[in-house]
Phi, psi and omega in degrees: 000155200272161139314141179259131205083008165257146167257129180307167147350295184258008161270348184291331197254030144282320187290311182318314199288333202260346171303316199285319270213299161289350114012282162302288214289311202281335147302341162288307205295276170297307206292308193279001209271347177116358186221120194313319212257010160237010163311299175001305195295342188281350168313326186264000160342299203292291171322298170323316179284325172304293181289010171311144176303317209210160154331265200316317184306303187282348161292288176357308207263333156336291199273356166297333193265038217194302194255357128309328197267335188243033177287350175259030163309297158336284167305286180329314174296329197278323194241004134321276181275030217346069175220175193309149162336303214301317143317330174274337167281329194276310182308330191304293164290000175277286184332330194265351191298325171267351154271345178297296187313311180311306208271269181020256178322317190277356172296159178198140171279027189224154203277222177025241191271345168311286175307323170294339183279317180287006157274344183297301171318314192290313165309315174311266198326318186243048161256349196213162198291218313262018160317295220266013172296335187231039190252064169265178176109325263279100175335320211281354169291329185281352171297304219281310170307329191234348161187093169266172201072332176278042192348252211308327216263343177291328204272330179294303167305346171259321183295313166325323186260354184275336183271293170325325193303332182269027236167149188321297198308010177312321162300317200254332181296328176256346143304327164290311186270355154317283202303003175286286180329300203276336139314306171279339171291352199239029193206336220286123185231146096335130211317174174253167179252123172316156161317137155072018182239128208225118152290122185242141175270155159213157177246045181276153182258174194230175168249194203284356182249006160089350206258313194302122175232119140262185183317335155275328161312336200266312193291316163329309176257347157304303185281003172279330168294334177284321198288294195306323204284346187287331171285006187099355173269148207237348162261091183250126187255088177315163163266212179258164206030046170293341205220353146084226182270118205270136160212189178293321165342275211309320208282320164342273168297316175291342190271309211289300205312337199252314242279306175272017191250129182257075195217152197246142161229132186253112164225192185280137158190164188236170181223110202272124180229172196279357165249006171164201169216176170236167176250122200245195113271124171267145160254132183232135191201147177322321203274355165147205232207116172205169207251122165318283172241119126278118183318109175312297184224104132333151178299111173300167193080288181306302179258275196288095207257062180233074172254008159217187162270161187126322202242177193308150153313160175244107149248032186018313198208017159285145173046064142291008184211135152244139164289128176193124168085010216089340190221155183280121156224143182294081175253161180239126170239133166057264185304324187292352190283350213200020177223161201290296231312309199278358158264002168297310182290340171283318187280007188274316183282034185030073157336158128278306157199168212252131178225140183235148175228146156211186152250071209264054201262010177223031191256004167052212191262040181279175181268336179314299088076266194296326190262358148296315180302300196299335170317276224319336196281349177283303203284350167262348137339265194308307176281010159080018183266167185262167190221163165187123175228159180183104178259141146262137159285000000 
């Protein structure tokens, strides 16, 4: 007969796996949740992951924190395709195997420099592609948060303590980024939009390929842009695919509508070439028309197919800075919010200031929205940058 009130072994190291495991979900969960200042909660990742009892334990608590962090994935893909939850749920665990597999494969039960190194490999990999193509949830997102301002050095201090987290010295790694938080939390402003520069929202709807303006849409945000140059502003930032399918038409009509407005406008649209198309930004003005940005990373599946023709260009590392206006700019579009490499590769070229764009018109009451804004305000945060956003909802 067991003794009463002891727990065998193996319920002990069930309750433990599962400790671990809720663990992992509520860094996500929480880190991820929609409010800039609780990437703060992704600090603790690292650990978890290290100290998992076993291999199987520390994929677990991977993929618990990867599909907290991404729950309104589902619904979104579901009103997306217009199709069952059940696609969306199948994308949802398709979308999390390679950071599961990444943390997976690099864990290890033996102590001392092993493990910081190989959280390290893992944070590398699934900052850049082709790892780091899904590599959302990214602990290193809690910089902007934990030393804003401190660009290069904010980014070194986090990464540094995210690698200690993984090590004895973990207690002092998490005391340091507690009184890191709790400074910045009691300081915390949220970036500004530069003088004369306005992100105007909109709620137009769009269809499943996400592209669509017809002839009233396009007058409809000519005038909000008319609206915005009466009030003084002199820059205005649409969201993506605000301009639907860019032609000579569409340029037409937007330089004469703009022709008598002393206003610059950067907005969303795409250009259909013969495999496929890209998601740019355009800039417009009376005097004409030029293409800004082509989009680095597209949404995969939705947009970026590319085992066929048809879907967005990928132009990973291309254009990371554009002139617009006067100022240098960092831009992100949508998908790019929520992924490392392209604002790492955009802040190597000292930004003037950071512009996010997005389409959510299919993200329904998900939290997705919200936690692209807080992305962007965390990395402009961290670089002392002025923001500018502008979603249709």
């Amino acid at each position: 007969m067991g003794s009463h009130g002891k727990c065998s072994p193996s319920r002990r190291s069930l309750l433990q796996a599962i400790l671990f495991v809720a663990g992992g979900a509520a860094t996500g969960a929480i880190g991820w949740s929609g409010h800039p200042l609780a990437f703060a909660v992704g600090i603790a990742f690292p650990a978890l992951w290290a100290f998992a009892p076993s291999r199987t334990v520390a994929g677990l608590v991977a993929l618990a924190h990867f599909l907290g962090a991404s729950r309104g994935l589902p619904v979104g893909a579901s009103i997306f395709f217009g199709a069952q939850l059940a696609i969306g749920l199948g994308l949802w665990l398709a979308a999390s195997l390679m950071f599961v597999a990444v943390h997976t494969a690099l864990w290890t039960s033996r102590g001392g420099w092993r493990q910081p190194v190989r959280y390290a490999i893992a944070a590398v990999l699934m900052s850049a592609p082709p790892f780091g193509i899904v590599g959302w949830a990214h602990p290193i997102t809690a910089a902007g948060i934990l030393f804003p301002g401190w660009a290069w050095f904010g980014l070194a201090a986090t990464a540094a303590l995210l690698v200690a987290m993984t090590t004895r010295v973990w207690p002092i790694a998490a005391g340091v980024a507690a009184l890191a938080f709790a400074w910045s939390a009691s300081n915390w402003t949220p970036p500004v939009e530069p003088d004369g520069w306005r992100g105007i929202n909109t709620r137009f709807k769009f269809d499943a390929s996400g592209q669509y303006a017809d002839y009233h849409q396009q007058v409809s945000t000519i005038r909000l842009a008319e609206a915005a140059a009466g009030e003084g502003v002199r820059v205005a930032i649409l969201p993506e695919s605000a301009m639907g399918l860019w032609s000579a038409t569409t340029e037409r009509l937007w330089t004469r509508g703009l022709s008598s407005l002393d206003i610059m406008v950067n907005g969303g649209a795409a250009i259909v070439d013969p495999v496929g198309y890209d998601n740019l930004m355009i800039g417009v003005s009376g005097e004409g028309a030029e293409i800004l940005y082509r989009e680095r990373m597209p949404v995969p599946v939705s947009m970026w197919q590319p085992w066929t023709t048809g879907g967005a260009h990928a132009r990973f590392f291309a254009n990371p800075v554009f002139e617009f206006a006067g100022l240098k700019v960092a831009p992100l579009i949508c998908y790019e919010q929520l992924i490392i490499w392209p604002v790492i590769q955009s802040m190597l070229h000292a930004p003037d200031v950071l512009v996010a764009t997005g389409n959510a018109w299919w993200t329904g009451n998900t939290n997705i929205v919200a936690i692209q804004r807080s992305s962007a305000q965390a990395w402009a945060s961290l670089f002392g940058l002025p923001l500018v956003m502008a979603f249709n909802e």
